[in-house]
C-alpha positions in Angstrom: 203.9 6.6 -25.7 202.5 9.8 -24.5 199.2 8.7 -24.4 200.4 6.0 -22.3 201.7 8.3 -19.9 199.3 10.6 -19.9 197.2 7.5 -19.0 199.4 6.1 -16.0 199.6 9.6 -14.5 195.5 10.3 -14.7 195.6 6.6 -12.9 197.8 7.7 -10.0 196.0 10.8 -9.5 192.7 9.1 -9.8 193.6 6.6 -7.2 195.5 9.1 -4.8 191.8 10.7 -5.0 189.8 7.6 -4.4 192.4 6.5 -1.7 192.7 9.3 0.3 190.1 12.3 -0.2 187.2 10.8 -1.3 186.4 8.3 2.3 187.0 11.1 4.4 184.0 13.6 2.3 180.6 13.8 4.3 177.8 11.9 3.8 176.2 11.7 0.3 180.1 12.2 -1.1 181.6 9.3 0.1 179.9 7.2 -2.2 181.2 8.9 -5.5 182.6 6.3 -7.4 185.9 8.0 -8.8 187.5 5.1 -10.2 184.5 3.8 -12.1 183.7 7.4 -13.4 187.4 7.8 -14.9 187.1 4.3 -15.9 183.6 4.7 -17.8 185.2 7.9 -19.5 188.7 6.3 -20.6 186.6 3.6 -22.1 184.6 5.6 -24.2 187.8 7.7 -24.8 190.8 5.7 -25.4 189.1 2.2 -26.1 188.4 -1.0 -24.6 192.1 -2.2 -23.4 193.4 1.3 -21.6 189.5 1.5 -20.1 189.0 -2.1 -18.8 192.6 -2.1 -16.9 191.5 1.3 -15.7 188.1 -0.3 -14.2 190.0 -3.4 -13.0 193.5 -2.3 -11.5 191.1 0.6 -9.8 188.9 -1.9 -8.4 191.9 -4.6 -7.1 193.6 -1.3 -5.6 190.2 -0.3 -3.8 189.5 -3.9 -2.6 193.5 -4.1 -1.2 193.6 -1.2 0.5 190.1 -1.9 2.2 188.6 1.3 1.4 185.7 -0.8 -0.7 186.1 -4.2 0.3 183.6 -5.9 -1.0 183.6 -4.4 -4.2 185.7 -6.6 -6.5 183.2 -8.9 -8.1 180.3 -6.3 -8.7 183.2 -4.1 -10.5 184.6 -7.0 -12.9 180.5 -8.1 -13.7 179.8 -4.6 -14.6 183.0 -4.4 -16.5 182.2 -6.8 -18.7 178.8 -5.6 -19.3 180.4 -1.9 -20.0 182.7 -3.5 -22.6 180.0 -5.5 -24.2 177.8 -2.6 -23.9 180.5 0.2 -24.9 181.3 -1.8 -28.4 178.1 -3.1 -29.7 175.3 -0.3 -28.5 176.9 2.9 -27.2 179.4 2.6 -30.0 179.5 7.0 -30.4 181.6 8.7 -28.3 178.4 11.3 -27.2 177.4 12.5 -23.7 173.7 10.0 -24.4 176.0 7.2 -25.0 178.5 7.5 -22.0 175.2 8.4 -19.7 173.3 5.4 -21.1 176.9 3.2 -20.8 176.8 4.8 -17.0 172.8 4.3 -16.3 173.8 0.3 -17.5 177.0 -0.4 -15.7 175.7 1.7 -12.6 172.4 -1.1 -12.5 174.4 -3.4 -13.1 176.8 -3.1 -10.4 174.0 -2.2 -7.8 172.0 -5.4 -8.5 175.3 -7.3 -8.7 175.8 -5.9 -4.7 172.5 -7.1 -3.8 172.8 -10.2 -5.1 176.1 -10.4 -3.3 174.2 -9.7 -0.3 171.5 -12.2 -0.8 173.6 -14.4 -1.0 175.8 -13.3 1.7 172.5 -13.6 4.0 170.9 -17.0 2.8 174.3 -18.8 2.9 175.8 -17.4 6.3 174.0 -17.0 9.6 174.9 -13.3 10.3 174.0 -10.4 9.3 175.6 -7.8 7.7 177.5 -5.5 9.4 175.5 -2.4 10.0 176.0 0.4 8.0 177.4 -1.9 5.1 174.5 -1.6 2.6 171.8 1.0 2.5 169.6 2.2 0.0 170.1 5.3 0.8 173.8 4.7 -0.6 173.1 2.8 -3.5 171.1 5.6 -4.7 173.6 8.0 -4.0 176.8 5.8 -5.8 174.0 5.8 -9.0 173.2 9.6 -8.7 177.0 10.8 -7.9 178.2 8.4 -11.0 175.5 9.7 -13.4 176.9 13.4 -12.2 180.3 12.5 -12.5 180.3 11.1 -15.8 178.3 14.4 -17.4 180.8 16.5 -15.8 183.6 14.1 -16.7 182.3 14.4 -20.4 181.5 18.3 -20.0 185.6 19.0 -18.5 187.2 16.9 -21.2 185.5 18.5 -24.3 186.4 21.6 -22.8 189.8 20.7 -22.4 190.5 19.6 -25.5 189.0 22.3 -27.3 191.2 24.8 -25.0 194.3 22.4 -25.8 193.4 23.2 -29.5 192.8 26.5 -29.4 196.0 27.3 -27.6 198.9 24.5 -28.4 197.8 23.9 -32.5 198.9 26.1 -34.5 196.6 26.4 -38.2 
């Protein structure tokens, strides 16, 4: 029941984040992809249920509240791969496997966008909207979510090791 909490609070915070702080960071920032970094590391974490509501709920919330609108369907493709991914090949719960489960969702999702957009081009007779897709982002949401998930891994094993060290008593 803890866990659960624990779980419901890191989601607020996560999203309040996401929501509000994260849009309004300069350039290369405003592309870190907070919800899928948390998501990526509660998967690997607490398992496939608490990890793939994390990735989902975070990426409904995002698309509602029009901060990444377009955003839904490349997040529930590369969930699916990240689940498929996170219990038959990175099956450890190391820092190779969550950057190799991040290098494979992080693709996934990029060339899940462009198809998006592809399609988006061939089947309508506009445009997109300028400043909607760049490379130069796409390369940035890879680089800040490979970043993100070492330091992710890097601030929870420190953590818990403090938590040990302080609050168990041998």
């Amino acid at each position: 029941m803890r866990e659960a909490i624990y779980l419901a609070f890191g989601f607020a915070i996560t999203m309040l984040l996401a929501l509000c702080i994260v849009p309004s960071l300069p350039y290369p920032l405003m592309y870190t992809p907070l919800v899928m970094i948390a998501g990526l590391l509660v998967l690997q974490r607490e398992g496939v249920g608490p990890g793939v509501a994390w990735l989902l709920l975070g990426s409904i919330l995002m698309t509602v509240d029009h901060v990444a609108p377009y955003t839904l369907w490349p997040t529930i493709i590369s969930t699916l791969v990240a689940v498929i991914f996170a219990t038959r090949v990175f099956a450890t719960r190391s820092v190779y496997a969550l950057m190799g489960l991040g290098l494979i969702t992080g693709l996934t999702y990029i060339l899940t966008v462009l198809l998006g957009a592809l399609i988006a081009v061939i089947f309508s007779s506009t445009l997109l909207p300028n400043g909607q897709l760049s490379w130069s982002s796409l390369v940035a949401f890879f680089l800040l979510l490979q970043l993100g998930l070492y330091l992710g891994f890097m601030a929870i094993v420190s953590l818990r090791s403090w938590t040990l060290r302080t609050f168990v008593v041998r």
